[in-house]
N, C-alpha and C positions, 0 to 999 in steps of 0.2 A: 553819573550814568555812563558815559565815555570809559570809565576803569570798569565798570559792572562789563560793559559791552569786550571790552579788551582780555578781561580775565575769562569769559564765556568763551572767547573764540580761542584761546591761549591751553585753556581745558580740552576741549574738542579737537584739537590737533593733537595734543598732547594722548588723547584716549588712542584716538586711532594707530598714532604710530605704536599703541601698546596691541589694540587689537590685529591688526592686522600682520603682526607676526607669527601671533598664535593662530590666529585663520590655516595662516600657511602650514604649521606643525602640525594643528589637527589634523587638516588634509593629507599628509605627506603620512602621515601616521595609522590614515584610514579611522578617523574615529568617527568621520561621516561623509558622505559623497555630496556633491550637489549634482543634483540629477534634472539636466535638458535634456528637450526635446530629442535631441541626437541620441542621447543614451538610454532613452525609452524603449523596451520593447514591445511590438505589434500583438498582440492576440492573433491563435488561431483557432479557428472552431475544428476542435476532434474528435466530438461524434455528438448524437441526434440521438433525443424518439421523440420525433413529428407526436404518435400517437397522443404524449402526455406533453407536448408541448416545452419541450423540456433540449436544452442545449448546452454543451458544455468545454466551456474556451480553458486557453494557457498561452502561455509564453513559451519559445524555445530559446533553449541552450545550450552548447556543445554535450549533448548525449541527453538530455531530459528536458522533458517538459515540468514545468513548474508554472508558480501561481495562478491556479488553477479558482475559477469562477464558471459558475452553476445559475444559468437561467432559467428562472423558474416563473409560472405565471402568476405567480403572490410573491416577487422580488429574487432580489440576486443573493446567494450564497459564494461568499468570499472564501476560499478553503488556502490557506497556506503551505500547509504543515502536507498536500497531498500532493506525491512528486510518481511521474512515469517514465520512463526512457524513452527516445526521440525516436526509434526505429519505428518506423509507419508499423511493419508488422505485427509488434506490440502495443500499438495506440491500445488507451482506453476502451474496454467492452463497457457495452449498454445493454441492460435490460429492463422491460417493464411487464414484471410477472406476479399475480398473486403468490406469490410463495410461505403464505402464515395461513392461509385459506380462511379471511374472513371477508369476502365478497370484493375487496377495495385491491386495485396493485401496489405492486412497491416501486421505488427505482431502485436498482443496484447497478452500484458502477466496480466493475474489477481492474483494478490498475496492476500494472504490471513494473516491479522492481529494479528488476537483475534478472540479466540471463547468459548463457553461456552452453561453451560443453555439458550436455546432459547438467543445464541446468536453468531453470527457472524459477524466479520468487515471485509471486503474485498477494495481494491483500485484496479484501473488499468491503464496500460502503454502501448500509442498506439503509433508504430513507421510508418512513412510513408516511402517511396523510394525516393528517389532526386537524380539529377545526381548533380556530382563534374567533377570538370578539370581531378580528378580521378579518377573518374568514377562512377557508381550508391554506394550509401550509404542509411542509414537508419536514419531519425530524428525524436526524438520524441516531438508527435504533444499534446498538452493542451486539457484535458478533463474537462470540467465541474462539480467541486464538486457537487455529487449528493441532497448533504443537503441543498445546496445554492441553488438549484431548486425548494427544496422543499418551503424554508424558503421566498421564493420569491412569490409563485404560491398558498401557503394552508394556511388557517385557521384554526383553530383549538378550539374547546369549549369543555371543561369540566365539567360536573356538578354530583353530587350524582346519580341522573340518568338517565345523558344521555351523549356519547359524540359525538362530530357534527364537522365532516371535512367539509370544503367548499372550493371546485377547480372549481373556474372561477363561473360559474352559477349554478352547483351542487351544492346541500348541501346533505349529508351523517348521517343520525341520525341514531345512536345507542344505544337501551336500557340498562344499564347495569348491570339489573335484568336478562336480556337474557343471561349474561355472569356468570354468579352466582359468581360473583364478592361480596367480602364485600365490601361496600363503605368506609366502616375506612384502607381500606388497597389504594386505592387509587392515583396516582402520580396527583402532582397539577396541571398537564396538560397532554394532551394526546404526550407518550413520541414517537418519531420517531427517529429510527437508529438503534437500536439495530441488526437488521439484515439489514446490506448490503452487496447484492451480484453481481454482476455485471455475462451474461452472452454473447452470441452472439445467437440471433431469426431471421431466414431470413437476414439474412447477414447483421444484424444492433446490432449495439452495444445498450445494456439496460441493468439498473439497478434496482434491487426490493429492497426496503426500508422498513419496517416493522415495523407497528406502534400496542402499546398498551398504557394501562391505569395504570395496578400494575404488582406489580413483577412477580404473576402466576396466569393463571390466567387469564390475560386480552388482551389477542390477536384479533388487531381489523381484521387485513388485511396488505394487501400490498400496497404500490405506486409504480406504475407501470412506469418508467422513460425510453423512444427510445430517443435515441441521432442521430440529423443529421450533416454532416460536414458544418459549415457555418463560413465564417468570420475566417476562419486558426482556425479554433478550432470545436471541437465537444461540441454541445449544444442542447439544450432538443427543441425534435420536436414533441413529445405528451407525456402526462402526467396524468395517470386516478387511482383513487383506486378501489381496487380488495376487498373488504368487505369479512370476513373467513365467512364458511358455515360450 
């Protein structure tokens, strides 16, 4: 018993000085943190609709907000993967709009990416209401990449001086002497995205996309993208440019 007892404790020392080496390497090697108290970050609440009852927290960190959670009155939505940058200015937008028009609202949240000189990326996230055995909940429903609309429906021509969108039967010429544009400054193609913003217009969800030529400079206009519900998804039901004035 006494040898049984002697070799246990002889084993257990012997593990530890093998574990605890590697504890340390893992660590040093980041292959996992151990996470107290101290290095927890606080939630903060960045925005509200009281209306539907509906709240929605994250964490800060140097320039973005992250891990983002969704209180909802049939439970919490854990969202990971949904990041915004920290500038108050650009918090998280809220809306609570029927925007598919079948008598019920939606939430949509528009988060906002990147931003910059004449530039803005925005995405957005539309939940619908569904009943469960549980009772009503929230899912969210598939929005149509705005650029894939784009990339679908426009043409696009460049030239020293002129550039030329074509949507469906329109064609759009623009001189780019009217832009006082160098032409040596130039992008090889007429660039689109740089500004995407998505808003809500008469209770329809739409996206403005914002197309130019060079880095300053060369502002053509907008594409004007309304989305309607079709087919369990929201997809582009007109599509026109807005040429700058």
């Amino acid at each position: 018993m006494r040898l049984f007892t002697k070799f246990t404790l002889f084993f257990s020392i012997l593990l530890m000085l093998i574990l605890i080496p590697l504890e340390t390497y893992a660590a040093e090697k980041g292959f996992y943190k151990i996470v107290t108290n101290e290095n927890t970050k606080e939630e903060i609440l960045v925005g509200s609709l009281p209306e539907a009852n509906v709240k929605l927290y994250a964490t800060e960190r140097t320039g973005l907000l992250e891990n983002f959670r969704l209180h909802l009155s049939s439970g919490d939505k854990y969202l990971p993967f949904w990041f915004n940058v920290s500038n108050r200015s650009y918090w998280p937008s809220l809306f609570y709009k029927d925007i598919n028009q079948d008598g019920k609202k939606e939430l949509i949240f528009v988060l906002t990416t990147g931003y910059g000189n004449d530039t803005v990326k925005q995405n957005v996230h539309v939940f619908h209401e569904i009943k469960t055995d549980l009772g009503n909940a929230y899912e969210e429903t598939l929005v149509d990449n705005p650029m894939a609309i784009i990339l679908k429906n426009v043409k696009t021509n460049l030239t020293k001086s002129e550039a030329i969108i074509t949507l469906g039967n329109k064609k759009t010429v623009i001189k780019i002497d009217e832009l006082g544009v160098d032409p040596k400054h130039l992008f090889p193609d007429i660039a689109i995205g740089n500004i995407t913003e998505f808003e809500i217009l008469d209770n329809k969800l739409t996206a403005n996309m914002g197309a130019s030529v060079s880095p300053a400079g060369g502002y053509l206009g907008d594409f004007h993208i309304t989305y309607t519900f079709k087919d369990k998804m929201y997809q582009v039901e007109k599509i026109e440019f807005i040429p700058n004035k």
